[in-house]
N, C-alpha and C positions, 0 to 999 in steps of 0.2 A: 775152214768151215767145219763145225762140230758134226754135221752130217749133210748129207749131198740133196738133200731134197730144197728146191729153188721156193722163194717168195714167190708167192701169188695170191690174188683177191681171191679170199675165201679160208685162205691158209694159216695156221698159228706161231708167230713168234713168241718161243720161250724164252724168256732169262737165263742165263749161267746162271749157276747157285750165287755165287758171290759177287756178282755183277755191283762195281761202284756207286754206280744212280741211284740215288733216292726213289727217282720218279718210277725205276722200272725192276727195285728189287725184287725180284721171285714174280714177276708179271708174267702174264699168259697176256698174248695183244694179236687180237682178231684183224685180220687184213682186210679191209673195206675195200681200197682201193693200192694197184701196184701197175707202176708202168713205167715210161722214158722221163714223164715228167715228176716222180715221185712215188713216194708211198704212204698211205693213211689208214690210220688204224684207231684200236682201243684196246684199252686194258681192261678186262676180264674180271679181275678179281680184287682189284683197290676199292673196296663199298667208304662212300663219303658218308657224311655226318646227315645229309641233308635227305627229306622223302620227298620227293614229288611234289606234294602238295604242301609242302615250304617252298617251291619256286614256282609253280602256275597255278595262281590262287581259287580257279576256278575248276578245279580238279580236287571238291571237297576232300574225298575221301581215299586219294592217291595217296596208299602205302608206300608204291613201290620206291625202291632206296636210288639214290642216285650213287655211277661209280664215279672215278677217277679216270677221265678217259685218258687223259696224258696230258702234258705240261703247254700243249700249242692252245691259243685260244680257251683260255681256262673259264673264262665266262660263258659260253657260247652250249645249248642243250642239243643232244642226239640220242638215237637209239637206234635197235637194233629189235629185228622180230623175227618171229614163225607164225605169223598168224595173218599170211596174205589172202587164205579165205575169206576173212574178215575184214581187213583195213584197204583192201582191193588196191594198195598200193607199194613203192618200195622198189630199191634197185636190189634184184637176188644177187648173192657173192656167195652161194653156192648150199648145198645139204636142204634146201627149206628155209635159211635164213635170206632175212633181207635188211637194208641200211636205209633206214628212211620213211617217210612214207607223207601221207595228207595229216596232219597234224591237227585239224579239227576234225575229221574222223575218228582219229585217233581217242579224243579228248571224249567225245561220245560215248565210245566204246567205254573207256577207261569209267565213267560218270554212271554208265548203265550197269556195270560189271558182266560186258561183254567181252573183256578182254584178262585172260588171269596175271598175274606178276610172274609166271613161269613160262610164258610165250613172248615176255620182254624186256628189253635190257637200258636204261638209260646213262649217260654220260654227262660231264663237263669238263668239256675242254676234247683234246684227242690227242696223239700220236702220229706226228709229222716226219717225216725224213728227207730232206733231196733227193735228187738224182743222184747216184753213188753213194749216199751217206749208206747206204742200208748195206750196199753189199762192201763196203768196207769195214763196218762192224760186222757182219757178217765173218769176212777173212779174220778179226780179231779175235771171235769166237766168243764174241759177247750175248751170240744168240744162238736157238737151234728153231729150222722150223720143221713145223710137224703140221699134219693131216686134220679134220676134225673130224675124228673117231662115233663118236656120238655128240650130235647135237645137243642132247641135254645138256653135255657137259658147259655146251656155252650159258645155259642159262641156270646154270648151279651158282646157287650164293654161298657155298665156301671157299671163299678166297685161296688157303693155303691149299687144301685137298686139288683144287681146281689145278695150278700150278702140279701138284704131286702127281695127278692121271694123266696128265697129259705128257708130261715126260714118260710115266711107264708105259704110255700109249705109244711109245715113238721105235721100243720094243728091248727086247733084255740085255741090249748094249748099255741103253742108258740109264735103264730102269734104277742100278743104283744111286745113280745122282738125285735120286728123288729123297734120298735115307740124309741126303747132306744135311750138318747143322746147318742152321738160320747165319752163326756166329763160329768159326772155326776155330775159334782159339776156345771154344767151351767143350771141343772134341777133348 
């Protein structure tokens, strides 16, 4: 394991720099859920083609961008908040954030501009593992996890940056792998 800090709901799965997947190059994937029976997540920083208000039609004016949650269930919408003030719903997985919540509340808020695009995060599809998958990629060294240092960082829409802080968040051991090319043969 790239370093000794264990998955858990709440916690950040980094990518190796060079990590083979498509689905999970240079990904940051937020832990929703981590237990006997698996673990469930989202990627961070893959922003999709699509706003919000391209898939629930009755969310006129729904800017906000859908990501790439992961390769499971690619059809299928979620999110993710800080704004349980407000939507008085949501399972916390820890810092202020939560996964979920009443989804016509939600739609309210979002219709009223009670809710901003920097208090939430939406998806398609997720980030699934078995029992064991996770920590046998894990021994491969296909991941590091890390802390979430600051909240905002989960709800930053720069993709690569996101990715790049949160490795130097993990602290001056790893901090240079965050300088790695995208493509190592352009080193």
């Amino acid at each position: 394991m790239l370093n000794n800090i264990k998955p858990k709901t709440g916690r950040l799965l980094i990518s190796e720099p060079f990590m083979a997947d498509p689905n999970f190059k240079r990904s940051v994937v937020l832990l929703t859920e981590h237990g006997a029976d698996g673990t469930v997540g989202y990627i961070l920083n893959q922003v999709g083609n699509l706003l919000l208000k391209d898939v629930i039609q009755d969310l006129w004016d729904a800017n906000n961008h859908i990501y790439f949650g992961g390769p499971v269930a690619a059809d299928t919408l979620h999110f993710i908040h800080r704004a349980y003030d407000k939507l008085q719903s949501g399972e916390e997985i820890g810092n202020g954030i939560y996964w979920g919540g009443n989804f016509e509340t939600l739609k309210i808020l979002i219709n009223s501009n009670a809710i901003q695009e920097d208090e939430i995060k939406f998806f398609m599809g997720y980030s699934g593992w078995d029992d064991g998958q996770l920590t046998r990629e894990l021994e491969q060294n296909a991941w590091m996890v890390g802390d979430i240092s600051h909240p905002d960082l989960i709800f930053n829409n720069d993709d690569e940056k996101l990715w790049r802080d949160v490795i130097v968040n993990l602290g001056p051991k790893y901090a240079h792998v965050s300088n790695f090319p995208t493509d190592p043969s352009l080193n």
